[in-house]
C-alpha positions as CSV (number, residue, x, y, z in Angstrom):
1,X,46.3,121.6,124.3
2,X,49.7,122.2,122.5
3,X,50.8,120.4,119.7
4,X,54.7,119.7,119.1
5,X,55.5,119.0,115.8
6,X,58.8,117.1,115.5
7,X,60.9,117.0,112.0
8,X,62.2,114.0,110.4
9,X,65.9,113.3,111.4
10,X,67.5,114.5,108.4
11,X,69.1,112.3,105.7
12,X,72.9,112.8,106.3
13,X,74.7,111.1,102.7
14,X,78.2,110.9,102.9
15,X,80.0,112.8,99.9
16,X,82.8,110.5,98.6
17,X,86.2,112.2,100.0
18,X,89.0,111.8,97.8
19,X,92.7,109.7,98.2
20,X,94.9,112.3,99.6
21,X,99.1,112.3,98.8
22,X,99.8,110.5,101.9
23,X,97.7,107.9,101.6
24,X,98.5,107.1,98.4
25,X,101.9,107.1,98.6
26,X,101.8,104.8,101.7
27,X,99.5,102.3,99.3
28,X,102.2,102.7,96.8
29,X,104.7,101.9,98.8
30,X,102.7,98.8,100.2
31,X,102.4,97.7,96.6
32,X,105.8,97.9,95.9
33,X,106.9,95.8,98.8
34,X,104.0,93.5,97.9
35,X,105.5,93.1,94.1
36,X,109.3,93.0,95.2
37,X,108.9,90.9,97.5
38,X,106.3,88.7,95.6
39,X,108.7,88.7,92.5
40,X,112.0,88.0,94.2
41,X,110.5,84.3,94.8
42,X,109.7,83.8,90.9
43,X,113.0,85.6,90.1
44,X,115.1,83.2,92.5
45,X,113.0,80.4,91.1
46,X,113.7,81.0,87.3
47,X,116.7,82.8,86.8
48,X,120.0,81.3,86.5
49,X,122.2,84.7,86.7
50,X,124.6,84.7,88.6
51,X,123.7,88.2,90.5
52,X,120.8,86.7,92.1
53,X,123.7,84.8,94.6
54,X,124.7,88.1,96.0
55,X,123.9,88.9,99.1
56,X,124.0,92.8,100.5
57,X,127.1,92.0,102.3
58,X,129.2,90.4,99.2
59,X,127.7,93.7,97.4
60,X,129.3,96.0,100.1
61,X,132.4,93.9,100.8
62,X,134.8,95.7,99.3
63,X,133.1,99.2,99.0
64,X,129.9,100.0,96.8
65,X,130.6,98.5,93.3
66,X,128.5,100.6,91.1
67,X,129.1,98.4,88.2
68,X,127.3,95.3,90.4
69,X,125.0,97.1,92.3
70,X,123.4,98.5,88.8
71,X,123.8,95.1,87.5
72,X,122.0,93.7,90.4
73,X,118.8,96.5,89.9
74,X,118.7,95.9,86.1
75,X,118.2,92.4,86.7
76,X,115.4,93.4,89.5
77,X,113.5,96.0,87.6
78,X,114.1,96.1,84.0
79,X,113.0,92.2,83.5
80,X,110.5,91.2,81.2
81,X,108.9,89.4,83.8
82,X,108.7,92.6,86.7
83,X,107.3,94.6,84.0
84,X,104.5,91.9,83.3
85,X,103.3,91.6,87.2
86,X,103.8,95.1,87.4
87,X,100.7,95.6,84.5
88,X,99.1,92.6,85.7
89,X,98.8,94.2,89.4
90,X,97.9,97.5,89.1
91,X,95.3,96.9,86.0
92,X,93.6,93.6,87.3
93,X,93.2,94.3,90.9
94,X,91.9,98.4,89.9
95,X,89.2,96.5,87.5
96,X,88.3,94.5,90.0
97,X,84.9,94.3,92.5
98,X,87.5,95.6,95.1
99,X,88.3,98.8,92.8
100,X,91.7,98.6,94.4
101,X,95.3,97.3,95.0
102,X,96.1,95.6,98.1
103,X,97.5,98.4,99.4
104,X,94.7,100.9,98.9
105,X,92.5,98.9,100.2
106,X,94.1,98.2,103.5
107,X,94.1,102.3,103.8
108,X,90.3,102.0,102.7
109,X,91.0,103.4,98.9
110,X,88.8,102.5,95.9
111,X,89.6,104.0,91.6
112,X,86.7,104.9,90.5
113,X,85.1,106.5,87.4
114,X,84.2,110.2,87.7
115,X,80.7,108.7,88.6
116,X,81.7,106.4,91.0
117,X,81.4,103.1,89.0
118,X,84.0,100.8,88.7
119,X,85.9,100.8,85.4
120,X,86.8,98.7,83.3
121,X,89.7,96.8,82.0
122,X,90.8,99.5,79.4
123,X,90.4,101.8,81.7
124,X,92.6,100.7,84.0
125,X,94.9,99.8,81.2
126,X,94.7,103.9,79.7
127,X,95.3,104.7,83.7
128,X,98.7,102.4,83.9
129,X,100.1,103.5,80.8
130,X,99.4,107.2,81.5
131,X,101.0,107.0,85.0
132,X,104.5,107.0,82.4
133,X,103.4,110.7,81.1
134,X,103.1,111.9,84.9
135,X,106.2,110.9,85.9
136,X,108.0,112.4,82.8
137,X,108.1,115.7,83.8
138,X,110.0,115.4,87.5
139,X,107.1,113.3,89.0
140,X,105.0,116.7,88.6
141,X,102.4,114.8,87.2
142,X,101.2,113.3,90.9
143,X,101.6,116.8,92.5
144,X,98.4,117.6,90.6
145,X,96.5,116.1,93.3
146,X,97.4,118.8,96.0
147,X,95.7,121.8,93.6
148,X,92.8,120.2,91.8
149,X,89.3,120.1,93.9
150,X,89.0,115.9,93.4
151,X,92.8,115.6,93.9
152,X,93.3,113.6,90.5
153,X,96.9,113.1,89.4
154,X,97.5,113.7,85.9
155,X,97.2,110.0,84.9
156,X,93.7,110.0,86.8
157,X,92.8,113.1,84.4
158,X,93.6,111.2,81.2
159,X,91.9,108.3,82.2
160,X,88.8,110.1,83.9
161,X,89.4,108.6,87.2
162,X,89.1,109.6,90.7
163,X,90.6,107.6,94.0
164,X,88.2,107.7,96.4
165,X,88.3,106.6,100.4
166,X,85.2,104.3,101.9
């Protein structure tokens, strides 16, 4: 009589695989759309300027006004009230159980500590503030990702992060 000895089907874990460039810039850009889009209804609702009447083609009626169409952005982007939902965003929803902005987690993203745990609120504060350091120097700050081995971004270094995919 022969005996067959079988092994145990062996114990596969899945190594966490890091947020490559394209998916993250295809969350940011899903954010963005999200916040703009999300912030033109408070805009319209509080503001009494009279830029937010334009429309594109009263912008581009007589040729591109420069002098309007910065007017028009400065109003957009440089108000109080962008800045605020801005923070609020990107901090809040990266402390959150989800670990992520709406837009990395529809491409199945998660901000994590370098141990995988979710961090904290002053965490994700530190991480928002120092995205301003990688963009200083020509946006080379986020091209960190394509030589480091856990593809962290400068901000993601000061802040000892890593973006991770499910």
């Amino acid at each position: 009589m022969q005996r067959t000895f079988t092994l145990p089907a062996p114990t596969v874990r899945k190594a966490a695989l890091y947020g490559n460039l394209t998916a993250r810039l295809i969350a940011f850009l899903v954010d963005t759309t999200l916040l703009v889009f999300s912030y033109s209804f408070v805009l319209y609702g509080i503001s009494d300027a009279p830029q937010q009447a334009y429309t594109w083609q009263d912008i581009f009626r007589n040729g591109v006004n420069l002098e309007e169409l910065f007017s028009l952005s400065k109003l957009l982007f440089l108000n109080p009230y962008f800045l605020v939902m801005h923070w609020l965003y990107f901090t809040v929803l990266h402390s959150s159980l989800k670990q992520a902005t709406i837009g990395k987690y529809t491409l199945g993203l998660r901000v994590t500590d370098l141990r995988g745990k979710r961090i904290s609120f002053a965490r994700a504060n530190l991480r928002y503030f120092s995205k301003f350091l990688s963009v200083i120097p020509l946006c080379l700050g986020f091209l960190l990702l394509l030589s480091t081995r856990r593809k962290q971004t400068l901000h993601d270094y000061l802040s000892r992060t890593v973006v991770v995919t499910d």
